[in-house]
C-alpha positions in Angstrom: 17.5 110.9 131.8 14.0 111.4 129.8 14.6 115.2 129.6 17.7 114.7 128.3 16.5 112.3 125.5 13.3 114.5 124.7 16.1 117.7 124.6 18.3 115.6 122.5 15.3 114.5 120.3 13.6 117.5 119.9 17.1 119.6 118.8 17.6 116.6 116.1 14.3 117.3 114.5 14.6 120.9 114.6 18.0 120.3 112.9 16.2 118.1 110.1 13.5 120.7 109.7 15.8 123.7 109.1 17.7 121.2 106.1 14.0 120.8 104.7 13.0 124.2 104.4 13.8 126.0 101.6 16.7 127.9 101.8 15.9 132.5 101.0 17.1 133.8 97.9 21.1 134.7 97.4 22.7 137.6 95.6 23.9 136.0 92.0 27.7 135.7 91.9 29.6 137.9 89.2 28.3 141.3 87.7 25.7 142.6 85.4 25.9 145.9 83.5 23.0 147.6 82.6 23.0 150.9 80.2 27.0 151.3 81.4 26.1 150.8 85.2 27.5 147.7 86.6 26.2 145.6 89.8 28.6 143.3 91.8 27.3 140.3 92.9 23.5 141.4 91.9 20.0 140.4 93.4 16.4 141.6 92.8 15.1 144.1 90.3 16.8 146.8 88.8 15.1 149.6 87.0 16.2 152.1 84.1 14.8 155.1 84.6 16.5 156.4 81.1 14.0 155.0 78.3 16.6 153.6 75.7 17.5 150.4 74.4 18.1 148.6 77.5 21.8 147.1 77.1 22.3 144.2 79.2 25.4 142.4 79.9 25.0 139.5 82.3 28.3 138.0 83.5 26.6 136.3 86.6 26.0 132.3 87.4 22.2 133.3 87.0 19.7 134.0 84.3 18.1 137.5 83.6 14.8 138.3 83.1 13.9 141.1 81.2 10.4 143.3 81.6 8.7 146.4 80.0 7.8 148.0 82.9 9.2 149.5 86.3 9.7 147.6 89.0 9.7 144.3 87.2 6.0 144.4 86.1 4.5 143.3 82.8 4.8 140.4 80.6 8.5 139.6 80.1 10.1 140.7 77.3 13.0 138.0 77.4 15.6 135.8 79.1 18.8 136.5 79.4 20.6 133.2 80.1 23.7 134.1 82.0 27.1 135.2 80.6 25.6 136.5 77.6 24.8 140.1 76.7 22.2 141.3 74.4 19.8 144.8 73.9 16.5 145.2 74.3 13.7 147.9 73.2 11.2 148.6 74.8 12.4 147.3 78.5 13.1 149.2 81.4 14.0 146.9 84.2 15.9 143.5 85.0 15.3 140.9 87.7 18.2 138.7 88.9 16.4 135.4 88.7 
């Protein structure tokens, strides 16, 4: 009877712990278009490799966040709060936040 109550026990905390920890990151639902190329459902960083105004329509239920440099890397150049649109100069990648 004692293992079954320490079994019992020890599944309920584990159980408790895994609703405690945070949960991993999750694709954004919708789809963002960037420079005419459009992601469904998008997550992480996306990078222009075309330097141009970077054109940015986010239709997602997350913001965007806008950077100079490759790879997400610089100071960022704006938010992009989501369904909203808007260009940018001098950007070259986007980060599903």
């Amino acid at each position: 009877m004692q293992r079954i109550t320490t079994t019992i026990g020890a599944l309920a905390a584990a159980g408790m712990l895994a609703f405690a920890l945070p949960s991993t990151a999750h694709a954004a639902i919708g789809w963002m278009t960037i420079n005419g190329r459009t992601f469904m459902d998008p997550s992480g960083c996306h990078t222009e490799t075309v330097f141009q105004p970077l054109n940015v329509n986010n239709r997602t239920d997350r913001r965007a966040i806008i950077f100079p440099l490759p790879d997400c890397n610089g100071e960022l150049v704006a938010v992009l709060p989501k369904d909203s649109a808007d260009s940018y100069y001098g950007a070259t990648s986007v980060l599903i936040d």
